[in-house]
C-alpha positions, 0 to 999 in steps of 0.5 A, spaced: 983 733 271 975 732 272 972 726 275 967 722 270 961 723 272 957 717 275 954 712 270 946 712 270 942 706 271 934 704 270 930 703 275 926 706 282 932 702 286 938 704 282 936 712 281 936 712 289 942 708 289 945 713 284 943 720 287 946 719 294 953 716 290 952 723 287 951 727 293 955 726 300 950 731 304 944 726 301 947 720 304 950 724 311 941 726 311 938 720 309 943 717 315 940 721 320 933 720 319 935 713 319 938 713 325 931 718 327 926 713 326 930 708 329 930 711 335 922 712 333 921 705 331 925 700 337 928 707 342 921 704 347 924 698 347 933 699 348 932 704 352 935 702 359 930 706 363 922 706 364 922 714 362 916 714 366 918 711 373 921 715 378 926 715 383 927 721 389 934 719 391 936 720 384 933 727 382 938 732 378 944 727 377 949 730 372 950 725 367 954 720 368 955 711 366 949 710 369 944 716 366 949 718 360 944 725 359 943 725 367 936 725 371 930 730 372 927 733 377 923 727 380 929 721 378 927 720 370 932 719 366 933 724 361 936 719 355 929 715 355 925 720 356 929 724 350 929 717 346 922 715 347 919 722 346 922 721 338 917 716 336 911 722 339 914 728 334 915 725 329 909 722 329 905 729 330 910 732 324 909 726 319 902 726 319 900 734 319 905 735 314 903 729 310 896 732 311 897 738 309 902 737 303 895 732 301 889 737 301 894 743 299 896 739 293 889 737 291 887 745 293 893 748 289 892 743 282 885 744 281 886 752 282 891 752 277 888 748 271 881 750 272 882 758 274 875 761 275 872 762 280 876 757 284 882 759 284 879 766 287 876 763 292 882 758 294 887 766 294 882 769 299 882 763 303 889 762 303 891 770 304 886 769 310 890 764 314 896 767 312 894 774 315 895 771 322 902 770 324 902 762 324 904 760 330 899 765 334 894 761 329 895 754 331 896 757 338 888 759 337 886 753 334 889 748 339 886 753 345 879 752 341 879 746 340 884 742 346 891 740 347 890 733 345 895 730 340 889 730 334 889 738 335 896 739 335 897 735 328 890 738 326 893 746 327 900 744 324 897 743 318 892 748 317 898 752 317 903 749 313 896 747 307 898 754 304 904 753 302 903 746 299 897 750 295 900 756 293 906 753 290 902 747 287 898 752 283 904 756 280 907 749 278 901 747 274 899 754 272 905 754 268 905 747 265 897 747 263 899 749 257 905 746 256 907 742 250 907 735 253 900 737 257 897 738 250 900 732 246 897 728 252 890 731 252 890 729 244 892 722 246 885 722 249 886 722 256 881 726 260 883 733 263 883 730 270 889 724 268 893 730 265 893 733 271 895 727 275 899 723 271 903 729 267 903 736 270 902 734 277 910 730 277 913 735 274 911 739 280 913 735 285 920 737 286 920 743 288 914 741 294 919 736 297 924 741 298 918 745 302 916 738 304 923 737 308 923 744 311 915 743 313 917 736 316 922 741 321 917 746 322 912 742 325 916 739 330 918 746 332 912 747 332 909 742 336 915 743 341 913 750 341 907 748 342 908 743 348 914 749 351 908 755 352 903 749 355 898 748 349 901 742 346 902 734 349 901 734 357 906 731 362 908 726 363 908 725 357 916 725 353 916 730 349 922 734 347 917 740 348 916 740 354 922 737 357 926 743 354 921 747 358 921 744 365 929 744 364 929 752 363 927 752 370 934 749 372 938 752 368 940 758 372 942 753 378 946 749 374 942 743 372 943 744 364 942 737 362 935 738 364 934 743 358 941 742 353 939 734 351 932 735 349 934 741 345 941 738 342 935 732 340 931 737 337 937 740 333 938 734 331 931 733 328 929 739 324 937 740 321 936 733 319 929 734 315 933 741 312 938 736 309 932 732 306 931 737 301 935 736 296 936 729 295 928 728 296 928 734 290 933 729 286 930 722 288 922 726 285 925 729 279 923 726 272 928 730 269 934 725 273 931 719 270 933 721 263 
């Protein structure tokens, strides 16, 4: 015996509440960012100690009642500093992601429903960039410019707008010519409303999947970016830099230092990789049919 499969309702709200009722690892996902931009929104404000203030006397405790994550080297306390340090990476990871995934789009749909000479020189641009191995790349680009957090979000996105440009162009190539693109033209609406309103909708599924892992990678990134030197500056919480300065004190025993900000990180890039289903479903115009 199959179960019956859920009723379909109208509306934005509705077809939300439909495709997490449809897909328990959706739901599981969009809890944990919730929980993410919680510890983002409010975590400055709950957490039990100053993440910036030290205390000698209290340097390398384990975790314990008083410091669940334990304290650092200079008395900081790991589980503010870890909490406080969400609002930061999300940030940096949000904004280059939605910065890349903007410019990559406009790149990609105009290369794809005009071709010609832009869509050549889009190509060669974009091989360009991906010649480079991409963190070597924002390595460069942040050396160059400094690592401020502007710089950091700049670079991210420079290597993640060919992503959203080539598979942009693919969707819109296929669909220029359409049976709907072309009925939509006879109804007189301009090439640029077409692409926009009818071809560009239907190419955003498969972006939220890269949408979702993009968010994942750049964290990573920016983590990676803070654990050689070249990202945010300490003091500041940031789980890159907190990974780095505890993998010095691992060898002596003080796993904590390292092991929390990195389970944090896990926790954050894992999450943005089970977004990508649900985002897909929640875009798709097909499953409000």
């Amino acid at each position: 015996m199959t179960d019956a499969p859920l009723p379909r309702t109208q509306g934005t709200w509705a077809h939300l509440v439909y495709v997490l009722r449809a897909n328990p690892v959706t739901l599981l996902a969009f809890g944990m960012f919730a929980f993410l931009i919680f510890c983002a929104v409010f975590g400055p404000a709950v957490v039990p100690y100053d993440p910036l203030a030290t205390n000698a006397a209290k340097s390398l405790q384990p975790p314990s009642w008083e410091h669940w994550f334990g304290t650092d080297q200079i008395g900081r306390d790991v589980f503010s500093r870890v909490i406080v340090a969400t609002r930061l990476d999300l940030m940096i990871s949000v904004a280059a992601v939605a910065l890349s995934f903007v410019v990559g789009s406009i790149l990609g749909a105009v290369a794809g429903y005009w071709g010609g000479w832009l869509d050549s020189v889009l190509n060669r641009f974009l091989d360009t960039i991906m010649a480079f191995p991409l963190f070597v790349l924002a390595m460069g680009i942040v050396a160059a410019l400094g690592n401020t957090i502007e710089n950091i979000i700049y670079a991210t996105a420079i290597i993640n707008t060919p992503f959203y440009a080539r598979l942009v162009r693919a969707e819109v190539n296929i669909r220029r010519n359409a049976g709907f693109a072309q009925a939509a033209k006879l109804c007189g609406n301009s090439d640029l409303r077409v692409l926009a309103f009818h071809i560009f909708p239907n190419a955003l599924p498969p972006m939220m999947v890269q949408v979702s892992l993009n968010l994942g990678w750049a964290i990573l990134n920016a983590a990676g970016l803070s654990f050689i030197g070249l990202g945010v500056r300490p003091p500041t919480p940031e789980w890159g830099i907190m990974v780095a300065e505890g993998a010095n004190f691992i060898v002596s025993g003080e796993w904590w230092l390292a092991v929390f900000p990195g389970l944090w990180l896990m926790l954050a890039v894992f999450t943005f990789n089970l977004l990508g289903d649900g985002l897909r479903d929640i875009v798709d115009p097909r499953k409000r049919t």
